[in-house]
C-alpha positions as CSV (number, residue, x, y, z in Angstrom):
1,X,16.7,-39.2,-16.1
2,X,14.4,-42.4,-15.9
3,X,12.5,-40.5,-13.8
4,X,11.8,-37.2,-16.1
5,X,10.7,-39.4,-19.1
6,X,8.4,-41.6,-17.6
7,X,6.6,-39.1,-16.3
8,X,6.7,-37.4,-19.6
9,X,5.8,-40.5,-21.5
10,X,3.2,-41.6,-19.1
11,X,1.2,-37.7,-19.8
12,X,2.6,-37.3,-23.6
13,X,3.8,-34.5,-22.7
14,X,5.1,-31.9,-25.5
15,X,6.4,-28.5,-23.5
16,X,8.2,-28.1,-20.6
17,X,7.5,-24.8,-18.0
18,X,10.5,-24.7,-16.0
19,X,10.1,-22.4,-13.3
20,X,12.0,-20.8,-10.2
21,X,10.0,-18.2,-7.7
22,X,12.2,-14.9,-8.0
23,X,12.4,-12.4,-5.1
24,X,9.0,-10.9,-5.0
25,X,7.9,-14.7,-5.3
26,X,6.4,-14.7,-9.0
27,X,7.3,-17.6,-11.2
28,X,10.1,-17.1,-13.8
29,X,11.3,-19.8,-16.1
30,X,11.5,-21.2,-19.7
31,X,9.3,-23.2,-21.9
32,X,10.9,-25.9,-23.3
33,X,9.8,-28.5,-26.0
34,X,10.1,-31.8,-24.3
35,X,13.0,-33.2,-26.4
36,X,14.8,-30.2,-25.7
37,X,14.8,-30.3,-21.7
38,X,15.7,-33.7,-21.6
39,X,18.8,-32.9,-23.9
40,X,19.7,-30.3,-22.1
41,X,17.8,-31.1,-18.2
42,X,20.0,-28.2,-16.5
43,X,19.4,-25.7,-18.0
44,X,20.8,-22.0,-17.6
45,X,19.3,-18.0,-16.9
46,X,20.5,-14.8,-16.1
47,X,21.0,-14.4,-12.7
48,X,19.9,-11.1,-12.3
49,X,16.3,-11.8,-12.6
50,X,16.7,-12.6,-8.6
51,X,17.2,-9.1,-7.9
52,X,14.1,-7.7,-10.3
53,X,11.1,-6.2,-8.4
54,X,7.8,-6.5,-8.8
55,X,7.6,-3.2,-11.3
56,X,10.6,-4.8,-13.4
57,X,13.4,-2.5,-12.3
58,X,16.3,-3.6,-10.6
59,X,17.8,-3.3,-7.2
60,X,19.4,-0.2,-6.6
61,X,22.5,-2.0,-5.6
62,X,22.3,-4.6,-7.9
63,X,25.6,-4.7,-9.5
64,X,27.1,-5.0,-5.8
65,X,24.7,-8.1,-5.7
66,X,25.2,-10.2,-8.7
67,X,28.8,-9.9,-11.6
68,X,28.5,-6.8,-14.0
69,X,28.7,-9.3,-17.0
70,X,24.9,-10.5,-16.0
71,X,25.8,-14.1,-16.2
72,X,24.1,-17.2,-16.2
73,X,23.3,-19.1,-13.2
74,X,22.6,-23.0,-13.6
75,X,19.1,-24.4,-13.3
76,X,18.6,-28.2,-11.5
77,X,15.1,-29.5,-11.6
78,X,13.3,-30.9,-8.8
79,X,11.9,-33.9,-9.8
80,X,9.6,-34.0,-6.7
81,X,8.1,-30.6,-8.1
82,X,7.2,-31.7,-11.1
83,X,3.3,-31.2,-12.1
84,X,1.1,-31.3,-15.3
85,X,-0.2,-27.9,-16.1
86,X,-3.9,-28.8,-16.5
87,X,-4.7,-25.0,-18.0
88,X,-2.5,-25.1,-20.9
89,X,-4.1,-25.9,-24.4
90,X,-1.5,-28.9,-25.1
91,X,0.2,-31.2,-22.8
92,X,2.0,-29.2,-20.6
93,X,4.5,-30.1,-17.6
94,X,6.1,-27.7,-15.0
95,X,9.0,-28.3,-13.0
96,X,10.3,-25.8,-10.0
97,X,14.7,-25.6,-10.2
98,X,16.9,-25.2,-7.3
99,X,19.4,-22.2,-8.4
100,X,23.3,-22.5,-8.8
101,X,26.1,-20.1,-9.6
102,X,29.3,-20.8,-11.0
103,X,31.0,-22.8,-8.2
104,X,28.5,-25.2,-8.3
105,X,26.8,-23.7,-4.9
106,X,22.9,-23.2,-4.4
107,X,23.0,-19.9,-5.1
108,X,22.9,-17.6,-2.2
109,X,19.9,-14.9,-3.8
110,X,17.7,-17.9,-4.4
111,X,14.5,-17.7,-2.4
112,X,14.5,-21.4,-2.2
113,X,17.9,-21.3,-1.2
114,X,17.0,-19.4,1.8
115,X,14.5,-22.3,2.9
116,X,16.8,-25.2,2.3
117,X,19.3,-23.1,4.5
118,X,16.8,-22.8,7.6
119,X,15.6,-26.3,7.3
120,X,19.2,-27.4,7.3
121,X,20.3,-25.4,11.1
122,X,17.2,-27.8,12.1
123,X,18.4,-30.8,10.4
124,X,21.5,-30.2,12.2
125,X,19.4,-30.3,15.8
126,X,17.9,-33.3,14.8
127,X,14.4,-31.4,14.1
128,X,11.5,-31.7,11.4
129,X,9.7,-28.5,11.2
130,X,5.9,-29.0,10.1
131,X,3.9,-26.3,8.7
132,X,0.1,-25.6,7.2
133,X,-0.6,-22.4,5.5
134,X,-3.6,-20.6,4.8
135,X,-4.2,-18.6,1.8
136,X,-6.6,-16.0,1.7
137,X,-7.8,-14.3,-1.6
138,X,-10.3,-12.2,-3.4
139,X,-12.4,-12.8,-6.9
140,X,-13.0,-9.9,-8.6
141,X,-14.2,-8.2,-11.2
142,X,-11.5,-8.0,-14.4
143,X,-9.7,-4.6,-13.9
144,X,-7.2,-3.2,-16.6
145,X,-7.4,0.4,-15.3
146,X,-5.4,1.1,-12.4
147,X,-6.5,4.4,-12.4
148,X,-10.6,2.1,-11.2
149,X,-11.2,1.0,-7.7
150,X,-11.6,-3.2,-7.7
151,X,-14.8,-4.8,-7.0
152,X,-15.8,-8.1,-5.9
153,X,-16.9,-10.7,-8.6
154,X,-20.2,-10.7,-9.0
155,X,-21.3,-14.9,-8.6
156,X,-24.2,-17.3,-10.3
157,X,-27.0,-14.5,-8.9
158,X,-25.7,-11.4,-10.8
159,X,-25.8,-9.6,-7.4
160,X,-22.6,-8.4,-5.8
161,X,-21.7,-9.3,-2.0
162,X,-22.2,-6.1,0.3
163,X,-22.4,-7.7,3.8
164,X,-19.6,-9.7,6.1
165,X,-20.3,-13.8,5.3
166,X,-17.9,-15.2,7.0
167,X,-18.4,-19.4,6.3
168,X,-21.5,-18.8,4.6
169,X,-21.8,-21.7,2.4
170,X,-24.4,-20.0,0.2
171,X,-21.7,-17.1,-1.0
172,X,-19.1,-19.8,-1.6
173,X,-22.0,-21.7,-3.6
174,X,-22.1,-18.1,-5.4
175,X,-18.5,-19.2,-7.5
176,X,-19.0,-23.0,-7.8
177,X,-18.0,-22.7,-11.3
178,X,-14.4,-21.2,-10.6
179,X,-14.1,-23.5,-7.4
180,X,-15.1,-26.5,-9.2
181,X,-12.3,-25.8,-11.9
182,X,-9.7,-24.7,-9.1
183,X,-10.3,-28.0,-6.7
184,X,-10.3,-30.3,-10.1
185,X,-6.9,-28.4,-11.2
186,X,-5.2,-28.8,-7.9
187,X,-6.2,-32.7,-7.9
188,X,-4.3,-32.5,-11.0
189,X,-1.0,-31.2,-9.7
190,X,-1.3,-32.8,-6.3
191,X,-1.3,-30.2,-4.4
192,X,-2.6,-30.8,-1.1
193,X,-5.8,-28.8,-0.3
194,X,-7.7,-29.5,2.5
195,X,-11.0,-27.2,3.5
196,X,-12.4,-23.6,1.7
197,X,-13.9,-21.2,3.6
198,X,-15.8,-17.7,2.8
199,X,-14.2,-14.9,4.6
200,X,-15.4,-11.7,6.2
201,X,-14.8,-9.7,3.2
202,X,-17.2,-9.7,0.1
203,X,-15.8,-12.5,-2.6
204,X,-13.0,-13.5,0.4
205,X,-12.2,-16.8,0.4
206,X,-9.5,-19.2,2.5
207,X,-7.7,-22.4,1.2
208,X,-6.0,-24.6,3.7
209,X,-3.3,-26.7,2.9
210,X,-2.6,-30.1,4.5
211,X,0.0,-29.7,7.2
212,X,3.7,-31.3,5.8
213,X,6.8,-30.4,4.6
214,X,8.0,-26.5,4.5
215,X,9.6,-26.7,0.9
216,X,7.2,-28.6,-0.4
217,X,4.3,-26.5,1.4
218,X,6.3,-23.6,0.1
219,X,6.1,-25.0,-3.5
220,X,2.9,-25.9,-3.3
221,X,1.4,-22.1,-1.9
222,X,3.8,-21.0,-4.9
223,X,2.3,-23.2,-8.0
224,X,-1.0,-22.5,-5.8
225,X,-0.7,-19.0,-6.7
226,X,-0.5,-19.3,-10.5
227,X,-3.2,-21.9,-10.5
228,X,-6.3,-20.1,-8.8
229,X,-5.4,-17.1,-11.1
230,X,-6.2,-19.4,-14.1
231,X,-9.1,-20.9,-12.7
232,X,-10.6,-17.6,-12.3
233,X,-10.0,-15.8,-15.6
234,X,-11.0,-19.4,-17.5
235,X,-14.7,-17.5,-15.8
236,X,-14.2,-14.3,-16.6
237,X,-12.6,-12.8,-13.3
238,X,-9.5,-11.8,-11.6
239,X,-8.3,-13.6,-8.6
240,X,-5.8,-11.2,-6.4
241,X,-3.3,-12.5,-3.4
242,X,-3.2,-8.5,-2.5
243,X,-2.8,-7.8,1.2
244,X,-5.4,-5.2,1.1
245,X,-7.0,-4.8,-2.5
246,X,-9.9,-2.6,-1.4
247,X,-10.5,0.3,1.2
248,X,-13.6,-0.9,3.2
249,X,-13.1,-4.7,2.8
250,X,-10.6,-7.0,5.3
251,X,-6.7,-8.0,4.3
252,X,-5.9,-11.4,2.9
253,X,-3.5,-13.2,4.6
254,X,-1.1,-16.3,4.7
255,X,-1.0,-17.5,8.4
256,X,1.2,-20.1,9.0
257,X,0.9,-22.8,11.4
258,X,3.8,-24.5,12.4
259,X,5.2,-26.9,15.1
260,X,8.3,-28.7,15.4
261,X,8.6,-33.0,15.5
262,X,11.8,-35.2,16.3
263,X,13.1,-36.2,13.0
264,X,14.1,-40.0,14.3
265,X,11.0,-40.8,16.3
266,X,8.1,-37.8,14.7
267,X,7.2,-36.8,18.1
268,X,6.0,-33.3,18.4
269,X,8.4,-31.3,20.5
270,X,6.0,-29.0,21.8
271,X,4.2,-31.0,24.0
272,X,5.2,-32.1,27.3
273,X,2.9,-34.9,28.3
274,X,-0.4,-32.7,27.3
275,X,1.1,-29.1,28.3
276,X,3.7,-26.7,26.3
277,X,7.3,-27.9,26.2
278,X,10.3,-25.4,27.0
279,X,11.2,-25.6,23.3
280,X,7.9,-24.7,22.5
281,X,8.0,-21.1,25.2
282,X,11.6,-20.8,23.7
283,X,10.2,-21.1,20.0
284,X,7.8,-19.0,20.7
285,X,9.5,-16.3,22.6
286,X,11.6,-16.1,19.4
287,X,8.8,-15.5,17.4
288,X,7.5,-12.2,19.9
289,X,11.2,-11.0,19.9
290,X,12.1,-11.4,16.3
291,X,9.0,-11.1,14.2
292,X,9.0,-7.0,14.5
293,X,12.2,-7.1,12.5
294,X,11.2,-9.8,10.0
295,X,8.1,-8.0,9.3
296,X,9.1,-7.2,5.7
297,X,9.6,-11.0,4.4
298,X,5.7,-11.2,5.6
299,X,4.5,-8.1,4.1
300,X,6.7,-7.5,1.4
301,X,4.8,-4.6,-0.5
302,X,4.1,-1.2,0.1
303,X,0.3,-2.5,-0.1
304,X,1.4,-4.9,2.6
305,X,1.3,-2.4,5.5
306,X,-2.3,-1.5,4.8
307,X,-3.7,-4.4,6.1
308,X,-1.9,-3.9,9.6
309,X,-5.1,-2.1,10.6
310,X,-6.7,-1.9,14.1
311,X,-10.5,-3.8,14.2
312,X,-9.8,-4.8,10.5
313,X,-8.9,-8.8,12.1
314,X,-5.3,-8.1,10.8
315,X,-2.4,-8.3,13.6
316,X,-1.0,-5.9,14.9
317,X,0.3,-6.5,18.7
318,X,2.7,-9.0,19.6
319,X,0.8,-10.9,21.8
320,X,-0.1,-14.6,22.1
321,X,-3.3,-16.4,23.7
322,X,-4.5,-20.0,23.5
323,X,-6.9,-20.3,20.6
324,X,-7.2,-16.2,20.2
325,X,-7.6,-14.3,17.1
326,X,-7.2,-11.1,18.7
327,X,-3.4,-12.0,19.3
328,X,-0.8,-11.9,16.9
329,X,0.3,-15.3,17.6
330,X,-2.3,-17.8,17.9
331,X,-2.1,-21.1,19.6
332,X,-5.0,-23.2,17.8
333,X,-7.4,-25.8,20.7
334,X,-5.6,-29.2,19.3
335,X,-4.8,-32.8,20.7
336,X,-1.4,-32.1,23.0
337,X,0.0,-34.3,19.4
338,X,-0.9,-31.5,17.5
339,X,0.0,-28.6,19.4
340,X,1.2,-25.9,17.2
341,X,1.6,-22.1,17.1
342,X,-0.4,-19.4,14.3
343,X,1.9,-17.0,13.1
344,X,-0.6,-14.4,12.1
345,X,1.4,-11.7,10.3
346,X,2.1,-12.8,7.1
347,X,0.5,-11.4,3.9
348,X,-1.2,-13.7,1.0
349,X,1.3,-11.3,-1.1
350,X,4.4,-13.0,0.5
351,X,6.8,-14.6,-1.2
352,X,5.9,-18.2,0.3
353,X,9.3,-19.4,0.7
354,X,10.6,-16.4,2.6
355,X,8.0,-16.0,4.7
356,X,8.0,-19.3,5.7
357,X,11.9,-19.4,6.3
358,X,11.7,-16.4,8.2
359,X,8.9,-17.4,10.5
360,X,11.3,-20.8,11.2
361,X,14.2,-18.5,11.4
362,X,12.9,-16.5,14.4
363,X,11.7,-19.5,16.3
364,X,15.1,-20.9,15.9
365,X,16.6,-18.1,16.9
366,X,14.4,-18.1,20.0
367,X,15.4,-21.5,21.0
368,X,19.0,-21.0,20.6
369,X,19.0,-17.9,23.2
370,X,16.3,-19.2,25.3
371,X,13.9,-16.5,24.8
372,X,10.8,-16.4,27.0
373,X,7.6,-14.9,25.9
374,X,5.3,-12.9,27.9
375,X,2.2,-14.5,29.6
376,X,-0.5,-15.5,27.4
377,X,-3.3,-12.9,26.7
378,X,-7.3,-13.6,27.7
379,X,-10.1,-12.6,25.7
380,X,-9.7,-9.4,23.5
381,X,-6.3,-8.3,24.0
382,X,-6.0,-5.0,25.3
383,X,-6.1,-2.2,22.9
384,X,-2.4,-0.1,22.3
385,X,-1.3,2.7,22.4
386,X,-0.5,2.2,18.9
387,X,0.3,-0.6,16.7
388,X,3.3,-2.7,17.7
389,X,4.9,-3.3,14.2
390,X,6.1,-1.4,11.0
391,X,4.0,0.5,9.1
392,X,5.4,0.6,6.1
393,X,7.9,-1.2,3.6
394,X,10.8,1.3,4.5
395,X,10.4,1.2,8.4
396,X,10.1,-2.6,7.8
397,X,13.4,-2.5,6.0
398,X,15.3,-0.6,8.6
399,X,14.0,-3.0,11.2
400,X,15.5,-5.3,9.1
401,X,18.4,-4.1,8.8
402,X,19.2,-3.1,11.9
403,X,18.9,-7.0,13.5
404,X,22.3,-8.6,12.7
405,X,20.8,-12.2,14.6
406,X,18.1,-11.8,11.9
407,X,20.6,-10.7,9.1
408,X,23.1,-13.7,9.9
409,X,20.5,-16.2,9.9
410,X,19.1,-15.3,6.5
411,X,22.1,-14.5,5.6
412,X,24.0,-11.1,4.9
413,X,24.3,-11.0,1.2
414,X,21.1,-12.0,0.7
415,X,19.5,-9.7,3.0
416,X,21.5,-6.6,0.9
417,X,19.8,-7.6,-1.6
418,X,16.2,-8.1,-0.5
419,X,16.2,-4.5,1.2
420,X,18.1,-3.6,-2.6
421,X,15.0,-4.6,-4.3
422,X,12.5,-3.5,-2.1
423,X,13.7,-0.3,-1.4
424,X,13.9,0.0,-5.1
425,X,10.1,-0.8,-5.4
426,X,9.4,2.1,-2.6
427,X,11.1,4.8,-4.0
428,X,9.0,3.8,-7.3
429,X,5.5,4.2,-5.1
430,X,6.7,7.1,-3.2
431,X,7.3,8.9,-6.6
432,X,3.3,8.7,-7.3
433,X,0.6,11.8,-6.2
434,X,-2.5,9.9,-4.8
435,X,-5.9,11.0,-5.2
436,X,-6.2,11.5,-1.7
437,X,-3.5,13.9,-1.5
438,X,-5.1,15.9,-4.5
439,X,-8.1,15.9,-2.8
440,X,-6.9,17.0,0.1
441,X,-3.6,18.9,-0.1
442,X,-4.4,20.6,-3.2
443,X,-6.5,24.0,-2.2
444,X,-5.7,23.2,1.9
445,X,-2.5,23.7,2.7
């Protein structure tokens, strides 16, 4: 408890936000005055909110998922998540829980559950996994209509972006203001951002994070999340973690580098005295086998699927080439220290956690069954036939589904009830009459 209230002393702090990432990865929670988390410090919520999806209905199967009396689960802080909240008007803390149900277990719906369950079938090898995400996003313009198409943010010029800028420095220059705010409110929660870069797309940006722990890189992307969003409407725009928020401009992604070390001596395990390991083919050749059926933990939304686009630099083959972002699995030019492997598929709309366990779960899963990949790919990889993963939510699902390695590994109940929500949140979008089909269907067919 020494811990909690120095911490608290040290910032004065007077509220409490204590927070837990549900299954569509937004933050839910409590505030708290201060004198009332410490009296209390575990504090409780119902459990159902880990079946909500992102429209606020419930899994389909919900009551197979969690008791009918919607009881409370427990909440345990982590005290190595806790973080000032440098937006609020008074002094503010946040604190990310790990969840618990009745018997005292993590609780098995819990997407931080999930992660602490993956890392654990390494521990038990003897194996760190190390990751580094990137985050792509948009700025744009503040949009309450649905019914309105977005547009980019216009910057300091009053013009709006209308060609590809990739790294320009001038069109990051264009948002100092709301980058200055966003670097000086990470430095405050100690989240570890390393480099910003302008992307193709107009107002695209790309923060990297500092390569180190999964959970805590998964904690970070998640408070990450909430904090550009502030940034951006403390100047007067929207910042969106949508896969693909408009029609002619690129995806946003979260591509995840990762690379297993020897948890006694930190050597990295894929390198072989400056070539691949076997670990690293088998790791890999998990990640070409299983990745097709995981593809719904990295693009968990029916907008996910739009960004899985051919000559829209989104993946969509399962290939893999040294330092290639044609392939869907990239091996970035490194030191033989820092060998590492891109997983390119995932969404910036992922739940971090998930996508991130799942990603570790399929390279596991390779190196367990000695998978192989297939040779590397030179140059532009050959063009398909037709794109080599889902296209939407529900044929991600099924794919899903149908895996039991996959299931097992992520584990059965849970799985239910990730396919219960997110079937839930299909069935709501399939009920909606585009424009497009107006405009098209209407007089034609």
């Amino acid at each position: 408890m020494t811990e909690f209230e120095a911490f608290l002393k040290e910032h004065s702090i007077t509220e409490i936000e204590s927070t837990l990432a549900d299954m569509t990865g937004n933050a839910r929670g409590k505030f708290y005055p201060t004198y009332k988390f410490l009296a209390e410090l575990f504090g409780r919520i119902p459990e159902t909110i880990l079946v909500q999806s992102v429209t606020g209905d419930w899994a389909d199967n919900h009551y197979e998922l969690v008791d009918a009396s919607d009881r409370d689960m427990e909440l345990h802080p982590d005290p190595n998540t806790f973080r000032l909240v440098p937006w609020a008007d008074e002094p503010t803390a946040q604190i990310i829980n790990d969840c618990y149900d009745k018997s005292g277990q993590l609780h098995p719906l819990s997407s931080r559950t999930i992660l602490r369950n993956i890392l654990a079938l390494y521990a038990k090898e003897g194996i760190t996994p190390v990751i580094a995400p990137e985050v792509e996003f948009y700025l744009i313009d503040p949009n309450t209509d649905p019914d309105y198409e977005l547009k980019p943010a216009v910057g300091r010029s009053g013009k709006r972006e209308t060609s590809r800028r990739s790294y320009s420095i001038d069109a990051v220059n264009e948002f100092n203001p709301v980058i200055d705010t966003l670097y000086s409110y990470c430095e405050a929660q100690g989240l570890d951002v390393d480099t910003l870069i302008h992307e193709s797309g107009a107002a695209q940006m790309e923060i990297n994070f500092i390569h180190g722990d999964p959970l805590d890189l998964a904690d970070q992307v998640f408070v990450f999340k909430r904090t550009l969003r502030e940034a951006a409407m403390k100047h007067g725009m929207y910042a969106t973690f949508m896969a693909k928020p408009m029609q002619h401009e690129p995806g946003s992604a979260m591509h995840i580098h990762q690379s297993l070390v020897d948890s006694k001596t930190g050597k990295n395990l894929f390198d072989n005295n400056g070539s691949p390991s076997e670990l690293f083919y088998n790791y890999l050749g998990g990640l070409q086998k299983y990745t097709p059926n995981a593809i719904s933990f990295f693009a968990p939304n029916v907008n996910s699927y739009r960004r899985f686009s051919p000559e829209m630099a989104a993946p969509i083959n399962m290939q893999w080439g040294f330092d290639n972002r044609t392939a869907g699995l990239r091996i970035p030019f490194s030191a033989p220290e820092g060998t590492r492997i891109e997983n390119r598929f995932p969404g910036a709309d992922c739940n971090p956690y998930l996508a991130i366990a799942a990603t570790l779960a399929c390279g596991y899963l390779g190196i367990k069954q000695k998978l192989q990949p297939t040779e590397p790919v030179e140059g532009k990889t050959p063009p398909s036939e037709e794109v080599e993963i889902a296209r939407t939510l529900e044929e991600g699902l099924r794919l899903l589904e149908e895996c039991q390695p996959l299931c097992d590994i992520m584990g059965e109940h849970f799985v239910k009830a990730f396919m219960g929500v997110k079937r839930s949140e299909f069935e709501t979008f399939n009920r909606v009459i585009s424009s497009w089909e107006r405009e098209h269907l209407l007089l034609n067919v």
